[in-house]
C-alpha positions in Angstrom: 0.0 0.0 0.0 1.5 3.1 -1.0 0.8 6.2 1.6 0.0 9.4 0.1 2.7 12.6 1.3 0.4 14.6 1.9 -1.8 12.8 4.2 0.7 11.3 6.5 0.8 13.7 9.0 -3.3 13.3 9.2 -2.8 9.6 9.1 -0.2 9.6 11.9 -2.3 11.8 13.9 -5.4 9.4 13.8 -3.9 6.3 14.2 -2.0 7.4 17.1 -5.6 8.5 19.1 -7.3 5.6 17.6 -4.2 3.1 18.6 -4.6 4.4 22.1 -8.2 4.1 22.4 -8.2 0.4 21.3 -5.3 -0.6 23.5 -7.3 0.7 26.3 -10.5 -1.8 25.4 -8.4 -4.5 24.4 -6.8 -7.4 26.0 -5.5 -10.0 24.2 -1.7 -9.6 24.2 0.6 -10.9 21.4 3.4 -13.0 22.0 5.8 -12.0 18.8 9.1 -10.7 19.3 11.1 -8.1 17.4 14.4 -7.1 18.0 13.7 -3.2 17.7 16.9 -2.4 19.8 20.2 -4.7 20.0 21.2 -3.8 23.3 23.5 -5.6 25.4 22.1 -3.9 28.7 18.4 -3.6 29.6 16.0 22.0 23.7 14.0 20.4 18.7 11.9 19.6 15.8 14.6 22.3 14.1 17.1 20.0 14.8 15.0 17.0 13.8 14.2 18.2 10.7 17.4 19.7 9.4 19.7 16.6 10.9 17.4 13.9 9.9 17.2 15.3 6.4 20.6 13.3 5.4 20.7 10.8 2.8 21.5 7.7 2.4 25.5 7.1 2.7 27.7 4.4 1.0 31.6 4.2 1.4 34.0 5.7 -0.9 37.1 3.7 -0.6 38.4 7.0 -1.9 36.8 8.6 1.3 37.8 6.6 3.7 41.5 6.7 2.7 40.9 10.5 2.8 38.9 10.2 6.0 42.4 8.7 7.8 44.1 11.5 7.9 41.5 13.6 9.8 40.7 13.5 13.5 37.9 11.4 14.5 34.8 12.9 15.3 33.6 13.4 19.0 31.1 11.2 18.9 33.4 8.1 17.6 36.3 9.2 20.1 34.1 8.9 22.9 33.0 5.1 22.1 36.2 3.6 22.7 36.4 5.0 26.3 32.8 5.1 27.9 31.3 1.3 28.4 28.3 2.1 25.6 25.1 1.0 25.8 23.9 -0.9 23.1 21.4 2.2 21.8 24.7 4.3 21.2 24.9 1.1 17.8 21.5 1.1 17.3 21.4 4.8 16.8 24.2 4.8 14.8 22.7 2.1 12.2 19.3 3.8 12.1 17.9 5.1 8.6 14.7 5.9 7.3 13.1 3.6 4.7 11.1 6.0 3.3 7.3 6.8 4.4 6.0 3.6 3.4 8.8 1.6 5.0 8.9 4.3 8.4 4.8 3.9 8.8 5.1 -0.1 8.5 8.0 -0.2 11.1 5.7 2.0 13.2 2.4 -0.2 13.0 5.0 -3.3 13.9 6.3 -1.9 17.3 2.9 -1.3 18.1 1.3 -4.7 16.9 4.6 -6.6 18.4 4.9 -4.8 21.7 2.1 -2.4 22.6 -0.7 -4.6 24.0 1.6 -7.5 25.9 0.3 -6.5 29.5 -1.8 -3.6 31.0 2.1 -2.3 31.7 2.6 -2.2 27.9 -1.4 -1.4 27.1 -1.2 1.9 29.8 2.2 3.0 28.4 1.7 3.1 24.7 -1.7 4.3 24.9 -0.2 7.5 27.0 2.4 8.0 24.1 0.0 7.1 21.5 -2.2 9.8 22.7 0.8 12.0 23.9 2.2 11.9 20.2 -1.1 12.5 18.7 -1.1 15.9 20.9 1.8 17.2 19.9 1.7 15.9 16.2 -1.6 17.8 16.3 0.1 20.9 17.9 3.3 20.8 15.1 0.7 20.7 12.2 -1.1 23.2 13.1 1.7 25.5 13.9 3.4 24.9 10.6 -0.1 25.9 8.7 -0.4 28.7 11.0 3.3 30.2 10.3 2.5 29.3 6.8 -0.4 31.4 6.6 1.3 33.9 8.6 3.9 34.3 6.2 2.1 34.6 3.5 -0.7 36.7 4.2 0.8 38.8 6.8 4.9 39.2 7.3 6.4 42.2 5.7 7.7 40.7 1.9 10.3 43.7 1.0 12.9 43.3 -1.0 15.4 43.5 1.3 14.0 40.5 3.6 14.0 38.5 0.2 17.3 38.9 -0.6 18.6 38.1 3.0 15.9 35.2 2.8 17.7 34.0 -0.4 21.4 34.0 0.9 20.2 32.4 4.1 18.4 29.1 2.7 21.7 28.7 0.4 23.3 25.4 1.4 21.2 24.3 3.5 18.6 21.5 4.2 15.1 21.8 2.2 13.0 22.4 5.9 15.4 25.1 6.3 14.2 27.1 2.7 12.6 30.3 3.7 9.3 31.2 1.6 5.8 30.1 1.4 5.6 26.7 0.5 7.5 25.4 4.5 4.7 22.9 4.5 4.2 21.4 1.3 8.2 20.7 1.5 7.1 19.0 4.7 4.6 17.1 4.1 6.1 15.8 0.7 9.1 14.4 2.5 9.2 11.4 4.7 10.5 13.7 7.2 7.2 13.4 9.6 7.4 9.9 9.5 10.6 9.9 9.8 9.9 12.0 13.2 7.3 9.6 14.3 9.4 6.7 13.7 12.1 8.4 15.9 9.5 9.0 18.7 8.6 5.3 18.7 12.3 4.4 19.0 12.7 6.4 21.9 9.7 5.6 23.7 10.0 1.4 23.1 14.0 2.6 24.5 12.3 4.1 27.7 9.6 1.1 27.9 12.3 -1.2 28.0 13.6 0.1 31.4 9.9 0.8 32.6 9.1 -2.9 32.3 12.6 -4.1 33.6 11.8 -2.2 36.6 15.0 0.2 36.5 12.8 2.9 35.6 9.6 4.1 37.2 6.6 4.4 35.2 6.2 8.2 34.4 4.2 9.6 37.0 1.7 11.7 35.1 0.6 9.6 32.6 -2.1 9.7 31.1 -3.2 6.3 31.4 -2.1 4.3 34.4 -1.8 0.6 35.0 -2.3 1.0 38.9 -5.4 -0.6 39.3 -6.0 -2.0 35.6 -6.4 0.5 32.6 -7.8 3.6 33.6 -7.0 7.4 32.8 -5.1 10.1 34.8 -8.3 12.4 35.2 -6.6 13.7 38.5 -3.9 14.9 36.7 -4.1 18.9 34.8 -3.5 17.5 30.8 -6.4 15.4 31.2 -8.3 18.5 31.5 -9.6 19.7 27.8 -9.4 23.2 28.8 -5.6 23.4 29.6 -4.9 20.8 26.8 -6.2 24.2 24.5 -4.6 26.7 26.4 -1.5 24.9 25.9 -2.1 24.5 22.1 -3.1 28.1 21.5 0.1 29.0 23.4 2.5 26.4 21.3 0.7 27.8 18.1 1.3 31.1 19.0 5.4 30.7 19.8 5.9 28.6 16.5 4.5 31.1 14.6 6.7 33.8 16.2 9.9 31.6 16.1 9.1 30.7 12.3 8.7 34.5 11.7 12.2 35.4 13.3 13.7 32.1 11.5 12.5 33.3 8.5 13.5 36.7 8.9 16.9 35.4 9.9 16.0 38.5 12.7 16.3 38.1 16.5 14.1 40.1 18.3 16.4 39.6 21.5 15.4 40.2 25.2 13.7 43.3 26.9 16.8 43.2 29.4 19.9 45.1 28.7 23.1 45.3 31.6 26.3 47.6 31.3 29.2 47.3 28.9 31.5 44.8 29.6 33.9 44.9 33.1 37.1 43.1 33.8 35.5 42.3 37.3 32.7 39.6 35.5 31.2 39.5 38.9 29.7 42.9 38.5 27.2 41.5 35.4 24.0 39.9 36.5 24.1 37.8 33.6 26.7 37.0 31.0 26.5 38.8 27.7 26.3 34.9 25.7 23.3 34.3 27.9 21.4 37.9 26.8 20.0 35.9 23.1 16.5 34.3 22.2 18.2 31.2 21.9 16.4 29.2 19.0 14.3 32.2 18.4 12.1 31.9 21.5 10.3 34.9 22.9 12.3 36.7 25.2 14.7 34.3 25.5 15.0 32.9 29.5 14.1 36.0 30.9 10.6 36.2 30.9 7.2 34.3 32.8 5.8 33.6 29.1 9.2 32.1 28.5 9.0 30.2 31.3 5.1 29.1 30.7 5.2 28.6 27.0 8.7 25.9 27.2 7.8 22.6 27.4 4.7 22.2 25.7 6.7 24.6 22.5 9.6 22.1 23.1 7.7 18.6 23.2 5.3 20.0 20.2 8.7 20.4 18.4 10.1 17.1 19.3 6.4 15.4 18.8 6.3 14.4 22.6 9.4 12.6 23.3 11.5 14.9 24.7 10.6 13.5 28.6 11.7 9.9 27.1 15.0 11.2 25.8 15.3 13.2 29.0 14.7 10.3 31.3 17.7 8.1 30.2 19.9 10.8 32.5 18.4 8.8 34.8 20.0 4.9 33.6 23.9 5.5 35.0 22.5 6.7 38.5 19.9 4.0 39.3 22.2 1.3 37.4 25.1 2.2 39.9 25.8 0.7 43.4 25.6 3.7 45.5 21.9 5.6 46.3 22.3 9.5 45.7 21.1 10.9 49.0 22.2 14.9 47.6 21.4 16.1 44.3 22.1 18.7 42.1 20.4 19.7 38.5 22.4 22.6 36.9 20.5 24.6 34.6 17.9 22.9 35.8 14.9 25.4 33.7 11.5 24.7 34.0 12.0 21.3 36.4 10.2 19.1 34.5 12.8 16.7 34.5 13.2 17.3 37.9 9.9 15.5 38.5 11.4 12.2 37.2 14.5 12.6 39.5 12.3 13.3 42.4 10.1 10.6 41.5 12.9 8.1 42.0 15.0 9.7 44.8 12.0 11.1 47.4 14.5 10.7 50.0 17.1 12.5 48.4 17.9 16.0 48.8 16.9 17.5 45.7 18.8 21.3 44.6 18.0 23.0 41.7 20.2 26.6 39.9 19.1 28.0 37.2 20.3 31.7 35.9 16.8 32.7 35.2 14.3 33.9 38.1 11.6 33.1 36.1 12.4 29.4 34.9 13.2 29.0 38.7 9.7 30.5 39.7 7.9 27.3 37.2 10.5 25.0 38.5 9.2 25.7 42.3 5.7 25.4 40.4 6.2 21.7 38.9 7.9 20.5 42.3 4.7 21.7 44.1 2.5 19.9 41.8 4.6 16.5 41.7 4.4 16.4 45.3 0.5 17.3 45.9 0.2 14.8 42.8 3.1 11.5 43.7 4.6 12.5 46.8 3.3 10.4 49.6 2.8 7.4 47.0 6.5 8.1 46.2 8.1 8.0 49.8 5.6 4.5 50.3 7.4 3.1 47.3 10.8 3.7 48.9 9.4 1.8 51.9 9.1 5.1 53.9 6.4 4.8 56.7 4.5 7.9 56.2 1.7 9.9 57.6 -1.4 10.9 55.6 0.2 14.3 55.7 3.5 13.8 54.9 5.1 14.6 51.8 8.9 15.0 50.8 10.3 18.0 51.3 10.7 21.1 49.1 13.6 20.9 46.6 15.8 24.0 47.0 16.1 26.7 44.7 18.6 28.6 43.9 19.8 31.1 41.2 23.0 30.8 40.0 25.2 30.9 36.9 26.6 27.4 36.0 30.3 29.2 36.1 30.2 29.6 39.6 28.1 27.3 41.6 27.7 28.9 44.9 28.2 25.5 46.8 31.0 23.6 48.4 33.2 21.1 47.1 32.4 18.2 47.7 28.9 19.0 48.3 26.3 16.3 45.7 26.4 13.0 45.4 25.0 13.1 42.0 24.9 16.1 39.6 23.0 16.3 36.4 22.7 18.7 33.4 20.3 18.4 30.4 20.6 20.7 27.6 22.6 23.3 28.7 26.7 22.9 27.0 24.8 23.6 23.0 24.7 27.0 24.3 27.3 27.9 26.0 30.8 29.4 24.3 34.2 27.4 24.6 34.9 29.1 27.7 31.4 28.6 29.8 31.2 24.9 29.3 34.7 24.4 30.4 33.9 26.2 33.8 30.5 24.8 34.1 32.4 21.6 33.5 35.2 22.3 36.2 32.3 23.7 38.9 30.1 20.5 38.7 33.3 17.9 39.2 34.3 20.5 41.9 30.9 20.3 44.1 30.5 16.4 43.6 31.7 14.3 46.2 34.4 12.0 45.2 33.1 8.6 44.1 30.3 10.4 43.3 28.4 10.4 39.2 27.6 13.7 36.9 25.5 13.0 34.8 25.6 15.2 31.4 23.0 15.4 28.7 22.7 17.0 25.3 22.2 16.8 21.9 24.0 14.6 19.7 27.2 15.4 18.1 29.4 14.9 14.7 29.7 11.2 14.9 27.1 10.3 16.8 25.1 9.4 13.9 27.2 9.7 10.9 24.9 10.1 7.8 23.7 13.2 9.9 27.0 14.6 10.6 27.0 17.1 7.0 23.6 18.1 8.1 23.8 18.8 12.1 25.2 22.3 12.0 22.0 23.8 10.2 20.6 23.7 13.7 22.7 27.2 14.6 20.4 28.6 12.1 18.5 28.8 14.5 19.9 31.5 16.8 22.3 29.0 18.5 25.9 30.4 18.1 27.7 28.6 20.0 26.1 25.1 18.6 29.2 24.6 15.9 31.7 24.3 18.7 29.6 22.0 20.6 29.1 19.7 17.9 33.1 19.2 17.4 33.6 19.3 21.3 35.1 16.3 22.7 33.6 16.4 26.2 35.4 14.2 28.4 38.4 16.7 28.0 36.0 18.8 29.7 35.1 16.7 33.1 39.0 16.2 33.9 39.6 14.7 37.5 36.7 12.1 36.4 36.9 8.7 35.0 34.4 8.3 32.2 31.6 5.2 32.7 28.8 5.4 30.6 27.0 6.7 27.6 23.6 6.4 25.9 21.8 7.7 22.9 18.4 8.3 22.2 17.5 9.5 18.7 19.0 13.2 18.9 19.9 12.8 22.9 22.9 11.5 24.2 24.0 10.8 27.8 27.7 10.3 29.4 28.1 9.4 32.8 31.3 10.6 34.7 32.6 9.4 38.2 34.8 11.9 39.7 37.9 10.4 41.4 
């Protein structure tokens, strides 16, 4: 059967609800295996769309005799000295068989693994439906920054012309005029997407139903008591599912706009010129930018409001699953973090998960901006009124019906000078913050996090993918500093463990455009 371009996104969007609605009524599990991950151990859609737009590859002998002489990529140097995980190969191998080929693989994961249990049945049917969402949310934001464009942005010459020397070189997504959408939807680049969301989440599953990882704790179906929806929990309310939509439609059509325009509108904040005593700047100048475009950068409530349901829309809901693997190295190790540290820790949504699985542990969060910090304290709030007493009970705490873990801490700080003490965390994480940071930054945010852990003690860094990684993307991976990201170039050719000296290097994972290294300071 031969799927029609143009109606894949709508096909993907209603198969997903109506996969999720049947898994719910059903219960007749299958007992096929398929090997959709060889493993020998149990910030976007931008990104997505200009990295996975690579084409097939076949070796050059030529090439490779070429390719000898210059230095490996970060992403291959790392794999001979972190123990690898077997997604780090499976990631590497992975292609796209074309929308035909990408739909079919999708159907089989869900016919093969999806209705097993009421585990399996709860889980997929929260990510079918979770998927659908955002799928929903991403086509109706590129329609409404295609309309936007073309009926209402400013079409002088001069935008043309900068329009036309921007799109040179680069990936088609990337092309800036009117017709963004029919270039997407005549790719396989949405199933593409969707194929790399149901990657990631059967990754996750994987360690859900190995019990290494917890189930995630505001799903939207649960297996608690059989098959039955979250209706306690605020998504499962229609009203904020629209607010949220209207608020992701909203920032994708501003972020096209400015993409477009090749124009950052910057922040509302401005500090003095540049002293030699740093100390006397509230904020580095690096950190003043709209980062991918986003309204008003980090420094604003909107900001803050507006994040994750604009950054799951643009990775099509898999962003938690991607984030979630920090998580593997720490509850795979032999020691039981009882003081923890997220740096750059934003909005705190993946906070939840850490909390989730360490109620005991003291949980401390920085952050440079006030207002990420402010929704941070918001989502620990709401974890706890929502998980926390059935959390603490699950770590075999005796609990009153009033007791609750207590409060993470919050603190503002820059990740270049963490205002703690060495030696202070038993476990240290960071998720998405090195992309955007210069040279300089990430190697003393580097040297500050092996400073305040303990020794013996795990950080846990996370972040996009770099140059060999996943080779056939490597020519393509840059386009995402078109974005506003100026610092993204360097990251990409960064060899990180030079960065975490004093620490031996354990792990490393990879999760379609998310990889995770584990360090252990000595």
């Amino acid at each position: 059967m031969m799927f029609s371009h143009r109606t894949v996104l709508l096909l993907a969007f209603v198969s997903t609800v109506a996969n999720a609605f049947s898994l719910l009524s059903t219960s007749s599990p299958s007992n096929r295996h398929y090997p959709l991950i060889s493993s020998s151990s149990p910030r976007s859609f931008f990104l997505q769309a200009a990295t996975l737009d690579a084409p097939e590859v076949t070796e050059d002998p030529k090439a490779v005799k070429e390719e000898e002489k210059v230095p490996q990529s970060p992403g291959l140097r790392e794999d001979s000295v972190f123990d690898c995980d077997g997604s780090v190969q499976y990631w590497k191998d992975f292609q796209s068989e074309g929308n035909d080929g990408n739909l079919q693989r999708l159907v089989q994961i869900l016919s093969e693994e999806a209705n097993t249990d009421n585990l399996a049945r709860a889980y997929w049917a929260s990510h079918l439906l979770r998927t659908g969402y955002f799928t929903m949310n991403a086509a109706l934001g590129s329609v409404f920054s295609d309309v936007h464009e073309r009926f209402i942005a400013s079409r002088d010459s001069r935008n043309a012309k900068n329009k036309e020397e921007n799109t040179e070189n680069i990936s088609p997504i990337f092309a800036n005029d009117n017709d963004m959408t029919n270039r997407l939807i005549n790719s396989d680049i949405p199933s593409r997407l969707l194929l790399e969301a149901f990657r990631v989440y059967y990754q996750d599953y994987q360690y859900v139903k190995d019990g290494l990882l917890k189930f995630p704790w505001d799903a939207l179906v649960q297996s608690r008591s059989g098959i039955q929806l979250n209706t306690n929990h605020r998504q499962s309310n229609p009203i904020f599912a629209l607010q949220e939509t209207a608020a992701s439609i909203f920032e994708s059509v501003a972020i096209f706009s400015r993409r477009n325009k090749q124009s950052s509108k910057g922040v509302f904040l401005s500090q003095p010129k540049k002293s030699d005593d740093v100390g006397a700047l509230l904020y580095p100048d690096y950190y003043l930018n709209d980062f991918h475009y986003q309204t008003d950068g980090w420094l604003s409530s909107k900001s803050a409001q507006r994040y994750e349901s604009s950054t799951e829309t643009l990775f099509l809901g898999r962003q938690d699953a991607m984030q979630r693997q920090t998580l593997i190295p720490i509850l795979q190790s032999a020691s039981k973090p009882t003081t923890m540290l997220e740096v750059a820790a934003g909005t705190g949504r993946f906070g939840t998960f850490v909390r989730d699985h360490f109620p005991t542990a003291n949980m401390t969060y920085t952050d440079l901006s006030p207002f990420y910090l402010e929704k941070a304290q918001e989502n620990d709030k709401y974890w706890m009124e929502q998980r926390g007493q059935d959390a603490l009970k699950e770590a075999g705490v005796v609990v009153s019906e009033k007791r609750k873990p207590e409060p993470a801490t919050f603190v503002q700080a820059n990740a270049e000078d963490l205002p703690f003490p060495d030696n202070s965390f038993d476990a240290v994480t960071s998720v998405y913050l090195f992309h955007e940071l210069p040279k300089k930054a990430q190697q003393k945010a580097a040297k500050e996090m092996v400073r305040v852990v303990k020794p013996g003690g795990m950080i846990v860094f996370t972040d996009s993918i770099q140059k060999g990684d996943r080779p056939p993307l490597d020519a393509y991976m840059g386009n995402f500093g078109k974005l506003n990201e100026p610092h993204y170039d360097n990251y990409i050719e960064t060899y990180l463990p030079d960065l975490f000296e004093g620490c031996e290097m354990d792990k490393k994972f990879v999760a379609s455009s998310t990889k995770t290294l584990s360090f252990i300071k000595k």
